[in-house]
VEXTI-988842 format. One record per residue: residue in three letters; x, y, z of N, C-alpha, C in turn; residue number from 1. Coordinates in nm, 4 decimals. Example, Ala and Ser with C-alpha at 12.3 -4.5 7.8 and 13.67 -1.06 7.14 Angstrom:
residues 2
ATOM   resn        n_u        n_v        n_w       ca_u       ca_v       ca_w        c_u        c_v        c_w   resi
ATOM    ALA     1.3190    -0.5690     0.7800     1.2300    -0.4500     0.7800     1.3200    -0.3300     0.7800      1
ATOM    SER     1.2850    -0.2250     0.7080     1.3670    -0.1060     0.7140     1.2900     0.0030     0.7870      2
END
This chain:
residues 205
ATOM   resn        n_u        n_v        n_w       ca_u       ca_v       ca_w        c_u        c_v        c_w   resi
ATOM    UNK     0.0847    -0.1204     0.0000     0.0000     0.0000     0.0000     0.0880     0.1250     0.0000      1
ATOM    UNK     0.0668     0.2234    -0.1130     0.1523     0.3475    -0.0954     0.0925     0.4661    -0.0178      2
ATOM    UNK     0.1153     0.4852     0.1052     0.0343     0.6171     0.1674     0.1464     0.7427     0.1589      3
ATOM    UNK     0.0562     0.8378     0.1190     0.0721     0.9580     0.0854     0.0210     1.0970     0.2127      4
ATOM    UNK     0.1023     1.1136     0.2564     0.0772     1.2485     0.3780     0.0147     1.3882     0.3002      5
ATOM    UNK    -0.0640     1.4332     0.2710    -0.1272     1.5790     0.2113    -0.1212     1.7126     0.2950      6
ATOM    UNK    -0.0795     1.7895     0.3839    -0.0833     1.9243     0.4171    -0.0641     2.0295     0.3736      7
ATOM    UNK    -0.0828     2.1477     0.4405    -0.1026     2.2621     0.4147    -0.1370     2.3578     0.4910      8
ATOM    UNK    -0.1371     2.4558     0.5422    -0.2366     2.5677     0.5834    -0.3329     2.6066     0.5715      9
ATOM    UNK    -0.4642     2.6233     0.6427    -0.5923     2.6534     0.5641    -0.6264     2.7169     0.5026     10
ATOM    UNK    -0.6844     2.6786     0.4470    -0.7275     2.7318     0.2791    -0.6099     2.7353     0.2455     11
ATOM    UNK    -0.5702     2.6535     0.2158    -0.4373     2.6433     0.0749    -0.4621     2.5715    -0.0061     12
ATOM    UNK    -0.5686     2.4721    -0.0100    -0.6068     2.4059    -0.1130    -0.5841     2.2431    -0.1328     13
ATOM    UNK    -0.5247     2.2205    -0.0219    -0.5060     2.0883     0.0196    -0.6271     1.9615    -0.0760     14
ATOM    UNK    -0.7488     1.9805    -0.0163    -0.8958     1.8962    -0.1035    -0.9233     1.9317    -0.2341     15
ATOM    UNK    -0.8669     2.0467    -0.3098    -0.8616     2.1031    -0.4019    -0.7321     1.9945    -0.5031     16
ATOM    UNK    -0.6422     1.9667    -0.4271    -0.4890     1.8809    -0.4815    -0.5905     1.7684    -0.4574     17
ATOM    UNK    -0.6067     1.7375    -0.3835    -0.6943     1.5520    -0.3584    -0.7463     1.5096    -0.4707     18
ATOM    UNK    -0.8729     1.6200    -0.4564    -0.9462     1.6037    -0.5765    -0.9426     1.5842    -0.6691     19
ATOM    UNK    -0.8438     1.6612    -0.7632    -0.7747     1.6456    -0.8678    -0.7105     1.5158    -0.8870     20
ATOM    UNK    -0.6381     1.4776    -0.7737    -0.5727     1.3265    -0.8248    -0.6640     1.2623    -0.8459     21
ATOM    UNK    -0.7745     1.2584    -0.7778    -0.8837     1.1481    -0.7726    -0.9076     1.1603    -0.9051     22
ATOM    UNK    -0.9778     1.2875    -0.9900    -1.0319     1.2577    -1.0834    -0.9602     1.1874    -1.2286     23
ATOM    UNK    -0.7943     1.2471    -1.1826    -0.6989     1.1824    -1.2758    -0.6762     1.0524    -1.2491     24
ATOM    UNK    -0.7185     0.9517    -1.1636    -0.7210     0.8448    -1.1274    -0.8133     0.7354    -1.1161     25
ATOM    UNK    -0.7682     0.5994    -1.1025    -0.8903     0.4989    -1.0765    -0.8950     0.4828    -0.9515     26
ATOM    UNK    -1.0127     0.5854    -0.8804    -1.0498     0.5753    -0.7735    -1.1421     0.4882    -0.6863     27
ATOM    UNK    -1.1413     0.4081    -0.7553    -1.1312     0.2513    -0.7112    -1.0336     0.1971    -0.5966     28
ATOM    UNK    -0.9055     0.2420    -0.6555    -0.7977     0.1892    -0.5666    -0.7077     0.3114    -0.4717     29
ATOM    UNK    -0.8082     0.3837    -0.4398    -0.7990     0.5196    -0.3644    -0.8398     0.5327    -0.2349     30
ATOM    UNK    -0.8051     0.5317    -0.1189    -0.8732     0.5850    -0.0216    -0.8289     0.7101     0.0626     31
ATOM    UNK    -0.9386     0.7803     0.1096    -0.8541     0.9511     0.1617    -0.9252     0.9665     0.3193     32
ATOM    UNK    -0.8016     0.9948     0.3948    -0.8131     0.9914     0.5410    -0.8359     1.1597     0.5911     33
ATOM    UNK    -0.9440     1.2484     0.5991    -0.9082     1.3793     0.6273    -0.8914     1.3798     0.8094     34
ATOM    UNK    -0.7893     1.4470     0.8408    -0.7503     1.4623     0.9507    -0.8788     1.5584     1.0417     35
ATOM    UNK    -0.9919     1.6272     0.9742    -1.1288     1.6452     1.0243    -1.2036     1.5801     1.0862     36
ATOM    UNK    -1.1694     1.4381     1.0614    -1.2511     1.3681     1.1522    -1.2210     1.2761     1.2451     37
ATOM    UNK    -1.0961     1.3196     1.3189    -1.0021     1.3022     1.4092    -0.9456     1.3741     1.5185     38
ATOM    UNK    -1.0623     1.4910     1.4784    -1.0468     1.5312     1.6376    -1.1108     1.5114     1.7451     39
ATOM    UNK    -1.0656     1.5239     1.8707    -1.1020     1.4651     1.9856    -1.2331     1.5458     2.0070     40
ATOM    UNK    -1.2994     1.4640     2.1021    -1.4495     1.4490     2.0421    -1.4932     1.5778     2.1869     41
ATOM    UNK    -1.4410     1.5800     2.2997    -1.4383     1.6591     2.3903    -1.5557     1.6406     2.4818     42
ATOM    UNK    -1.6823     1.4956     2.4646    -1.7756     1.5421     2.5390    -1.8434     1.5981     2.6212     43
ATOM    UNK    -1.7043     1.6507     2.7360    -1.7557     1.6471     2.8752    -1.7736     1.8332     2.8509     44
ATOM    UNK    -1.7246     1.8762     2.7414    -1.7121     2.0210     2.7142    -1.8613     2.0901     2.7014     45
ATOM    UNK    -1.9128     2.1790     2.7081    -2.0287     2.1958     2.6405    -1.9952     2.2953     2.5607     46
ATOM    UNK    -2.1035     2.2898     2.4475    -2.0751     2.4127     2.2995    -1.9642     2.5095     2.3073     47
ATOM    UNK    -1.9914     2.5926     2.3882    -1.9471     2.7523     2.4448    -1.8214     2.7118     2.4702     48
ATOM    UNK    -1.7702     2.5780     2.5198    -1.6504     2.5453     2.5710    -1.6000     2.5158     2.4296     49
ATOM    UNK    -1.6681     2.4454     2.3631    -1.5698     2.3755     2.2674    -1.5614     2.4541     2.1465     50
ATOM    UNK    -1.6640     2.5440     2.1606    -1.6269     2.6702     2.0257    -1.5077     2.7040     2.0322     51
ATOM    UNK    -1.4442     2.7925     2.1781    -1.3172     2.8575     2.2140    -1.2093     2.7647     2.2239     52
ATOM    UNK    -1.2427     2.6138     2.1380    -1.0658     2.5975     2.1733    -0.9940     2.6315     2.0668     53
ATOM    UNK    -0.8721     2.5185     2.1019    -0.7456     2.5725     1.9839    -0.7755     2.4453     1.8780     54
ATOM    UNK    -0.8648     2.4399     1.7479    -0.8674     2.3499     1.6525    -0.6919     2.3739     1.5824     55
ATOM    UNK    -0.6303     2.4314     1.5988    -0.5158     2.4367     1.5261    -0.4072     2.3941     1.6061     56
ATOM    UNK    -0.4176     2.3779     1.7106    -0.3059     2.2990     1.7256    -0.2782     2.1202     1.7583     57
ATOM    UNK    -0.1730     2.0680     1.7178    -0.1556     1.9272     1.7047    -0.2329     1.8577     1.8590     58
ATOM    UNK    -0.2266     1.8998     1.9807    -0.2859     1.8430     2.0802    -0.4739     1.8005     2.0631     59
ATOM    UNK    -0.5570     1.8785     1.9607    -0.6751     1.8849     1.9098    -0.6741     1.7637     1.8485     60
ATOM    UNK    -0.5948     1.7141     1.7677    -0.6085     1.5831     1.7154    -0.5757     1.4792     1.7552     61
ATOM    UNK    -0.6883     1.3694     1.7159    -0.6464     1.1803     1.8266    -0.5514     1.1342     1.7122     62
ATOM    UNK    -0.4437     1.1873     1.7157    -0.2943     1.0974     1.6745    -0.3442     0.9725     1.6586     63
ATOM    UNK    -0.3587     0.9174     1.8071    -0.3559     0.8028     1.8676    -0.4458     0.7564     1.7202     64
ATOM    UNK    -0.5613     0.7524     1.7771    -0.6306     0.6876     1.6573    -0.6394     0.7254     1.5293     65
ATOM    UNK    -0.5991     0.8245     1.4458    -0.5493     0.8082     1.3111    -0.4091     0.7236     1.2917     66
ATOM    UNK    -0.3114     0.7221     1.4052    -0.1897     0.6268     1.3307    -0.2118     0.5071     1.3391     67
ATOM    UNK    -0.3702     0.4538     1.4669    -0.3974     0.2863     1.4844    -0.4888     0.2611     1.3312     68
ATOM    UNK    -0.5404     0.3685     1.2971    -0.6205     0.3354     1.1184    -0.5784     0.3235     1.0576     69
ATOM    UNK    -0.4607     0.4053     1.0130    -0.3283     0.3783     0.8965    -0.2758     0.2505     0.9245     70
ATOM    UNK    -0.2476     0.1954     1.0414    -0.1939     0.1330     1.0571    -0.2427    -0.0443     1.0492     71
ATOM    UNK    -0.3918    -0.0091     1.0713    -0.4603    -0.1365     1.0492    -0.5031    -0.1214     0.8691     72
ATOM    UNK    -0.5193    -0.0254     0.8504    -0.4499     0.0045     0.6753    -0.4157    -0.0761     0.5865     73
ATOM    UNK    -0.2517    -0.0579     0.6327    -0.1704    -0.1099     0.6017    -0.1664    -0.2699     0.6021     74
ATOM    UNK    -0.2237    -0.3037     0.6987    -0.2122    -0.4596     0.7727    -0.3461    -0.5003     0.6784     75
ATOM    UNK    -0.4069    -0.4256     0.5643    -0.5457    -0.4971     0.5365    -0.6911    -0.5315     0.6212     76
ATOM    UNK    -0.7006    -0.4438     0.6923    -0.7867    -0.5120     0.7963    -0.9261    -0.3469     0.7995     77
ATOM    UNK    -1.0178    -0.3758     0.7604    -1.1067    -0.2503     0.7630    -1.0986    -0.1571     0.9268     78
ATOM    UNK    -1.1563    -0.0246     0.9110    -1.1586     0.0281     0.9781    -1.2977     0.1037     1.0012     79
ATOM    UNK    -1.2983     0.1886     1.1439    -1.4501     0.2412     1.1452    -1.3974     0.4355     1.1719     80
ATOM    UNK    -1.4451     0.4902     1.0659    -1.3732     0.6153     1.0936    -1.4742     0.7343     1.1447     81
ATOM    UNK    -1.4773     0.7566     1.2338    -1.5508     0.8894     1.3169    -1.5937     0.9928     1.2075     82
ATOM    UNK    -1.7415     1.0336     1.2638    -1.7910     1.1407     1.1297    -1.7716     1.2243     1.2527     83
ATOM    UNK    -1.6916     1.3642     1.2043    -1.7158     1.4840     1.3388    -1.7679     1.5500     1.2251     84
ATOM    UNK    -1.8367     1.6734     1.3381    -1.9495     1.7500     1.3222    -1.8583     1.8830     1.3612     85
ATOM    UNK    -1.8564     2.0097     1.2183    -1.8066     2.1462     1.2390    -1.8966     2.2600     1.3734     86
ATOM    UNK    -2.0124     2.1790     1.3240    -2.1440     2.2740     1.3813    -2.1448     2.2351     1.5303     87
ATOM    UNK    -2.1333     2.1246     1.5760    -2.1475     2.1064     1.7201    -1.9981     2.0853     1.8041     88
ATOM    UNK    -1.8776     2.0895     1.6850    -1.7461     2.0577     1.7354    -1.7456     1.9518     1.8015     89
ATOM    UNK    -1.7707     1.8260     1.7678    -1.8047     1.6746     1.7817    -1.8211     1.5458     1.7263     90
ATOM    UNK    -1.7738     1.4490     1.7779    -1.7951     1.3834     1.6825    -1.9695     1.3139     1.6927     91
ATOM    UNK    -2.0167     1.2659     1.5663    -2.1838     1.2340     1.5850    -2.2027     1.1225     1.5965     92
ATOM    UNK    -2.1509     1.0274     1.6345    -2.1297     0.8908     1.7006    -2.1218     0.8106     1.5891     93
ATOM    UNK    -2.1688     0.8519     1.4163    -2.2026     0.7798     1.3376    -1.9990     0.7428     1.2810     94
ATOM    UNK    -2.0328     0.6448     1.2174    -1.8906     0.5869     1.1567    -1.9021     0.5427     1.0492     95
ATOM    UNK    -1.7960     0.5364     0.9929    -1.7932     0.5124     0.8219    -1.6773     0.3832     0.8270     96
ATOM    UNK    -1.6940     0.2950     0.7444    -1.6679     0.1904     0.7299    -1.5507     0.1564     0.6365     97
ATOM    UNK    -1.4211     0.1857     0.6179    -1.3349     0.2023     0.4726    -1.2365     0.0650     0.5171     98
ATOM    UNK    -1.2272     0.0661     0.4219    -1.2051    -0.0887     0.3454    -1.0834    -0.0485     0.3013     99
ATOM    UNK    -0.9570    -0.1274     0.3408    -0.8002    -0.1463     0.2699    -0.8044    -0.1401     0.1020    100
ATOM    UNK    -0.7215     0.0094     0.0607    -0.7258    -0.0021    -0.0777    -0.6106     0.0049    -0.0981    101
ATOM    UNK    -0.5114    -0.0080    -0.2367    -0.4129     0.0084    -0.2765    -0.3151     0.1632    -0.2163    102
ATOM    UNK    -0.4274     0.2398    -0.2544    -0.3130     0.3518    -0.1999    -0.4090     0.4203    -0.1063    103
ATOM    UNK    -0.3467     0.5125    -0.0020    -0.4182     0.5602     0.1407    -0.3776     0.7238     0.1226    104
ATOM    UNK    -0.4360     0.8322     0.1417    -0.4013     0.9316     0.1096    -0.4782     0.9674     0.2709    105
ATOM    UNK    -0.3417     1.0552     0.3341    -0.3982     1.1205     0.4475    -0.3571     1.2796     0.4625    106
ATOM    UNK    -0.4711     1.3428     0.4973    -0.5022     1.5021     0.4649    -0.5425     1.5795     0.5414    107
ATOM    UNK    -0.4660     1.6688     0.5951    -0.5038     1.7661     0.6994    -0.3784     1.8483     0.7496    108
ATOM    UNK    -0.3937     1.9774     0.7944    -0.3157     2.0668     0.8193    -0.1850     2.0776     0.9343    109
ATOM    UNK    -0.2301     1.9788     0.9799    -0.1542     1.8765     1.0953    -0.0612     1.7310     1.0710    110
ATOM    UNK    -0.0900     1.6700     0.9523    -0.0423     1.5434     0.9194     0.0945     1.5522     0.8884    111
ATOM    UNK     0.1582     1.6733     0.8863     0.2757     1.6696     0.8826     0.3968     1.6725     0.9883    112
ATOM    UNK     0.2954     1.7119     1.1121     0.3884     1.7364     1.2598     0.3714     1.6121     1.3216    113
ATOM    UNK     0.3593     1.5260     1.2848     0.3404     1.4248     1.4408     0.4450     1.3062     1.3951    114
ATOM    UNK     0.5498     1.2999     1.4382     0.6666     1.1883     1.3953     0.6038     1.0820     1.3429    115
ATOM    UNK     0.5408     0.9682     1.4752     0.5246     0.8194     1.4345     0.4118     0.8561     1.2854    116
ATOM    UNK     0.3194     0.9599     1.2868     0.2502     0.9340     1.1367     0.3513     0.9565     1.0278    117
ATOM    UNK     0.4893     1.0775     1.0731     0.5601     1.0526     0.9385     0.6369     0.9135     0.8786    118
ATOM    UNK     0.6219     0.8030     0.9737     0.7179     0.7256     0.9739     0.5934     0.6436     0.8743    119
ATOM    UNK     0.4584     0.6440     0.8970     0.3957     0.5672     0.7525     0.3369     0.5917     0.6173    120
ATOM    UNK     0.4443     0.7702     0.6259     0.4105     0.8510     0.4999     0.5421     0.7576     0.3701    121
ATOM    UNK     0.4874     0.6860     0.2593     0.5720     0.7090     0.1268     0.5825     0.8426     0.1004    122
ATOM    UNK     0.5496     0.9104     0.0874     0.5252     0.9979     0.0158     0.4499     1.1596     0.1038    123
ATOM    UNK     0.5114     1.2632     0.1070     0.5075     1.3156     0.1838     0.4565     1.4768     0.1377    124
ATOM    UNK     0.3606     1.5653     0.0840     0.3458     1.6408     0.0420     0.2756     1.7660     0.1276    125
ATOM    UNK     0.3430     1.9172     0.0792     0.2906     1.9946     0.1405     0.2700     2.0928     0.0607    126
ATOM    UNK     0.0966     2.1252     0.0472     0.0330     2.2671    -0.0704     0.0479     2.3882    -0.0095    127
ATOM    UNK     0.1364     2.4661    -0.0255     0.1824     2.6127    -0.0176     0.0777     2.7119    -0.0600    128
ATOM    UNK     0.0245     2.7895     0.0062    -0.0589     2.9592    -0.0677    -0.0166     3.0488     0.0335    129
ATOM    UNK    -0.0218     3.1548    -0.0534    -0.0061     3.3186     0.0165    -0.0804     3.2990     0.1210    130
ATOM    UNK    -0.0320     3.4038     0.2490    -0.1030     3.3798     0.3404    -0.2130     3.4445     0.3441    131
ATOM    UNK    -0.2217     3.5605     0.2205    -0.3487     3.6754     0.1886    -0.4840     3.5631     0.1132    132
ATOM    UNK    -0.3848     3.4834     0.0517    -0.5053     3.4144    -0.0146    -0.5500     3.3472     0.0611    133
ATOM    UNK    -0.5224     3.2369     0.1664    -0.5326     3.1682     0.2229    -0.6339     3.1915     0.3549    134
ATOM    UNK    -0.6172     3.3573     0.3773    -0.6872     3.3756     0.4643    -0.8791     3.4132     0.4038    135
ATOM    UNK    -0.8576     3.4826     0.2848    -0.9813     3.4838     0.1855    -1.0600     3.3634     0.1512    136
ATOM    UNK    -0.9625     3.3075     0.1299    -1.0657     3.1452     0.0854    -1.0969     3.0702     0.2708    137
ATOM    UNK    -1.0292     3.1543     0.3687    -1.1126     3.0915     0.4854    -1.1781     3.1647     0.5451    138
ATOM    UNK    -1.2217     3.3162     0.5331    -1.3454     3.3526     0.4997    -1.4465     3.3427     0.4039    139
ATOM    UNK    -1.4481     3.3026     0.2774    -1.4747     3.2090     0.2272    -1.5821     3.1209     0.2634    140
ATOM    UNK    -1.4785     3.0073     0.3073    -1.5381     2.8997     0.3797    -1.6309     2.8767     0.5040    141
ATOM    UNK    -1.5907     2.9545     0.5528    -1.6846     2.9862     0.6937    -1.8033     3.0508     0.7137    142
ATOM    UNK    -1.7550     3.1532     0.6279    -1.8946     3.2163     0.6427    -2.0153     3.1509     0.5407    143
ATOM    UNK    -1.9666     3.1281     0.4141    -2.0674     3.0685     0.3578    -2.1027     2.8806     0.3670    144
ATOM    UNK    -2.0020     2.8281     0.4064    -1.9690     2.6850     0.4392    -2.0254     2.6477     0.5733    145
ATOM    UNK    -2.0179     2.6952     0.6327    -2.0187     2.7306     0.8352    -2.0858     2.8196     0.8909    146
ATOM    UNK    -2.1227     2.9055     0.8578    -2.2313     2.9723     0.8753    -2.1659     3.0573     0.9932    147
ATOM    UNK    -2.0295     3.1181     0.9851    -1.9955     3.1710     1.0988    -1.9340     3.3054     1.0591    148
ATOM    UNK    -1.9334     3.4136     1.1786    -1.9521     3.5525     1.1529    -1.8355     3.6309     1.1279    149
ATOM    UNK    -1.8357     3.7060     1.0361    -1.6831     3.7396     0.9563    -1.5970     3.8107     1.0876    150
ATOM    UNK    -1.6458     3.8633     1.1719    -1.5729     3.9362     1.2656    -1.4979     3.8175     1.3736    151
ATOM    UNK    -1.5989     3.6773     1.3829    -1.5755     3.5524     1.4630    -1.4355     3.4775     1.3374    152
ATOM    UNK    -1.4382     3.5147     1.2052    -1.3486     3.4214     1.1285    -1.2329     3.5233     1.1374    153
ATOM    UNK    -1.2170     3.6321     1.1901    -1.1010     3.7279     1.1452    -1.0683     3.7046     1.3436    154
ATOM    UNK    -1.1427     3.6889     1.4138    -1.0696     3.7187     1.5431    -0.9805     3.5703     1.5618    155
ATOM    UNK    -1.0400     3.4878     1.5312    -1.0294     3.3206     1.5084    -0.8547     3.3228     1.5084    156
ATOM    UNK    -0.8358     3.3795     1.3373    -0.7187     3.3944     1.2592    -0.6457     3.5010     1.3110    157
ATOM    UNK    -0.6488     3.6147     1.3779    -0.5391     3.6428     1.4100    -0.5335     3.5528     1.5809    158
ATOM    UNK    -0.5530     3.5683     1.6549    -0.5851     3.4924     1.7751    -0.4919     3.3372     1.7761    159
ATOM    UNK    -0.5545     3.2652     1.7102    -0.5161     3.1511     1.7061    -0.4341     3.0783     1.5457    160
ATOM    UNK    -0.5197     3.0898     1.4409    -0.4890     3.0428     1.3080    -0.3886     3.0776     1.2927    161
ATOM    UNK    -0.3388     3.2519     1.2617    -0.1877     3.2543     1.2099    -0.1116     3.2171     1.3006    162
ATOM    UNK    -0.0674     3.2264     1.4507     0.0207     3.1869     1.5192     0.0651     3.0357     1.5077    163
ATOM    UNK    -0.0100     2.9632     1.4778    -0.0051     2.7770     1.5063     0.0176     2.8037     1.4141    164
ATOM    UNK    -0.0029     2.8410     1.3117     0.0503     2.8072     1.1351     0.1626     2.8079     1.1393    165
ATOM    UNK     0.2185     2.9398     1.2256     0.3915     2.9928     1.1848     0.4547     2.9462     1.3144    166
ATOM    UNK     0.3660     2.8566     1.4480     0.4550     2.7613     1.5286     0.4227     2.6279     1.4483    167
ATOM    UNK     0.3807     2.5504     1.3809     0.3301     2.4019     1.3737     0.3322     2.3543     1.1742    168
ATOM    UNK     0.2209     2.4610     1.1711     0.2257     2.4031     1.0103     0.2904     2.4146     0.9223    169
ATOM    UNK     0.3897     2.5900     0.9536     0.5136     2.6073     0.8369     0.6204     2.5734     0.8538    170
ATOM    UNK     0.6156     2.5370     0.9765     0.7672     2.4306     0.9981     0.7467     2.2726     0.9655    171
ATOM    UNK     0.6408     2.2492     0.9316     0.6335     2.1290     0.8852     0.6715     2.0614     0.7194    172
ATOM    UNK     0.6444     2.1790     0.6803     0.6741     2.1713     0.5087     0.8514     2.0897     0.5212    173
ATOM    UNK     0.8983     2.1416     0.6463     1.0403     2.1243     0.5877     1.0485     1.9204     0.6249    174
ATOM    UNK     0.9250     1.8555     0.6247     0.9280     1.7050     0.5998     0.8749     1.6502     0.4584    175
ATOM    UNK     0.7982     1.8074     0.4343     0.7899     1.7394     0.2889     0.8564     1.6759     0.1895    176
ATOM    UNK     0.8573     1.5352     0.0968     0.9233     1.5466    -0.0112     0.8990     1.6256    -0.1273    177
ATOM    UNK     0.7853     1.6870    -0.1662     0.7311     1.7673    -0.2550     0.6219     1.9050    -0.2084    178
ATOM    UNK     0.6657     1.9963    -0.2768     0.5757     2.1028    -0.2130     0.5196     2.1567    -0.3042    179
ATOM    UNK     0.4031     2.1898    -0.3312     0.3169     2.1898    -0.4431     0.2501     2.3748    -0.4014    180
ATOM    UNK     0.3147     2.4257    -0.4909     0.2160     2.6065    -0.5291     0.0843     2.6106    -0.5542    181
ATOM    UNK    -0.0072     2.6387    -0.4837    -0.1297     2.6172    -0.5134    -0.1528     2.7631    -0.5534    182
ATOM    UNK    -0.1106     2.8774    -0.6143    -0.1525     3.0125    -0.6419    -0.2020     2.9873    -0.7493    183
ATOM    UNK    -0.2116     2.8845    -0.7960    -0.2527     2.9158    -0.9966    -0.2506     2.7384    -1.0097    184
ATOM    UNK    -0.3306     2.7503    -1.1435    -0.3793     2.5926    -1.1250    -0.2169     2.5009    -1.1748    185
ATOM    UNK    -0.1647     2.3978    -1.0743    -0.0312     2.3269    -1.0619    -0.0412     2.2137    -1.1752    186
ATOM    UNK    -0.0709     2.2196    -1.2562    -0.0837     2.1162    -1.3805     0.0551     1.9698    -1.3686    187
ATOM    UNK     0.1542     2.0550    -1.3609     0.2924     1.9639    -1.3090     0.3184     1.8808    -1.1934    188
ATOM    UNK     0.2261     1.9564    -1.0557     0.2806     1.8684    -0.9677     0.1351     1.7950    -0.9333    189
ATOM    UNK     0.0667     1.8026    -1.0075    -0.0472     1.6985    -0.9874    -0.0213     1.5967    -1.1290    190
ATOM    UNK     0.0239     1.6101    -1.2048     0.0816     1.5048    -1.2859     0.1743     1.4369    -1.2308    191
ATOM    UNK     0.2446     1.4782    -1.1419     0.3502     1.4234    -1.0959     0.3186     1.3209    -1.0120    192
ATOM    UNK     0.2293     1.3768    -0.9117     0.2040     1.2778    -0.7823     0.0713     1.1960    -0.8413    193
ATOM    UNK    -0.0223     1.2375    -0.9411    -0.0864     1.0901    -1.0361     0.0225     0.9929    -1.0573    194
ATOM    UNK     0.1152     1.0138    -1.1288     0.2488     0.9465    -1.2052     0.2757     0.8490    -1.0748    195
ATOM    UNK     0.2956     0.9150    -0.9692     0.3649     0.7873    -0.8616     0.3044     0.7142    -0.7986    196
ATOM    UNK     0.1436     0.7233    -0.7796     0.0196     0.7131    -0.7917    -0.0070     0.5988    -0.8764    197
ATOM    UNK    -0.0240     0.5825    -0.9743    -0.0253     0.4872    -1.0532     0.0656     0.4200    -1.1146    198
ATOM    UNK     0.1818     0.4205    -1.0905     0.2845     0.3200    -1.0909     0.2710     0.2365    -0.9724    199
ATOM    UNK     0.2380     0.2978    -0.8323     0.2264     0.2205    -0.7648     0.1320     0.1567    -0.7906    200
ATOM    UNK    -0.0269     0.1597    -0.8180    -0.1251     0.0816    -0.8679    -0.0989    -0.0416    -0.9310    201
ATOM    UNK    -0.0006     0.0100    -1.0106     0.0428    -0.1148    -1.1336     0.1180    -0.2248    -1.0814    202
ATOM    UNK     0.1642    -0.1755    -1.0170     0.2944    -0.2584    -0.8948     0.1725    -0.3756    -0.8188    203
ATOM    UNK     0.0761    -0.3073    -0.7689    -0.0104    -0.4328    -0.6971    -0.0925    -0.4902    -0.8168    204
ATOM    UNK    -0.1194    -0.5056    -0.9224    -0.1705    -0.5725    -1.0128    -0.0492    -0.6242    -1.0593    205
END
């Protein structure tokens, strides 16, 4: 199985690169792990509590159980993967069922800081954007995606978002093997990582 690490900064376009491989691919023999639905579920918190935490930093995410999924992955053996919920900051008890495929693609803004997950990355990629753009496409997202209030997405980002970016996520690029420009559409490095992508495919047939 070839697994592939995906990060970035938000809104850089990370699901935007996914996507694209997928469609250049037989996604058949594809499966994609977003690091969204791996964060800790917080029950004992209520709303108000769990609005104000820190989603950006690496302690927010169950490591633990994304490297035991990759890892039963790898070993062929299905897994049950947590649906979390943006709106209630939770997970909704429901689970999704994914099945060992040829190649494992795991994605999220975090997948690049946590050692033991780099140790079951082949392949290791990180999507680069301005931090002007980056912050637009996550107003953007929020307000029309999330339903949340432009003054709540701008206090968010300076507060919390840019700081963890420039302690956690931009020091992470430097594990990347490939770093992919997402300012303009990357025609090259999504040919590229199809290309290794489906050689590996071919390799298990």
């Amino acid at each position: 199985m070839l697994v592939i690490g995906i990060a970035g900064g938000t809104g850089s376009g990370k699901t935007t690169v996914v996507n694209k491989i997928l469609q250049q691919l037989n996604v058949e023999g594809v499966n994609v792990l977003s690091q969204d639905n791996y964060y800790h579920d917080n029950p004992n918190l209520t709303l108000s509590e769990r609005e104000v935490l820190n989603y950006d930093h690496p302690k927010s995410i169950d490591f633990d159980l994304l490297l035991r999924h990759v890892k039963a992955l790898k070993n062929h053996q299905s897994i049950e993967q947590p649906v979390y919920s943006f709106v209630t900051h939770s997970r909704t008890g429901d689970h999704v069922t994914v099945e060992p495929r040829n190649v494992l693609i795991v994605e999220g803004i975090l997948v690049l800081t946590n050692k033991e997950l780099l140790k079951e990355f082949d392949l290791k990629v990180f999507v680069h954007a301005d931090s002007d753009e980056r912050l637009i496409r996550r107003i953007r997202r929020d307000t029309q995606e999330r339903g949340r209030d432009l003054q709540e997405v701008l206090h968010r980002y300076q507060t919390t978002l840019k700081p963890m970016h420039q302690e956690f996520i931009e020091p992470s690029k430097n594990e990347a093997d490939l770093i992919v420009p997402n300012m303009k559409q990357n025609s090259v490095a999504i040919d590229f990582l199809t290309t290794v992508i489906n050689n590996s495919l071919k390799k298990v047939h």
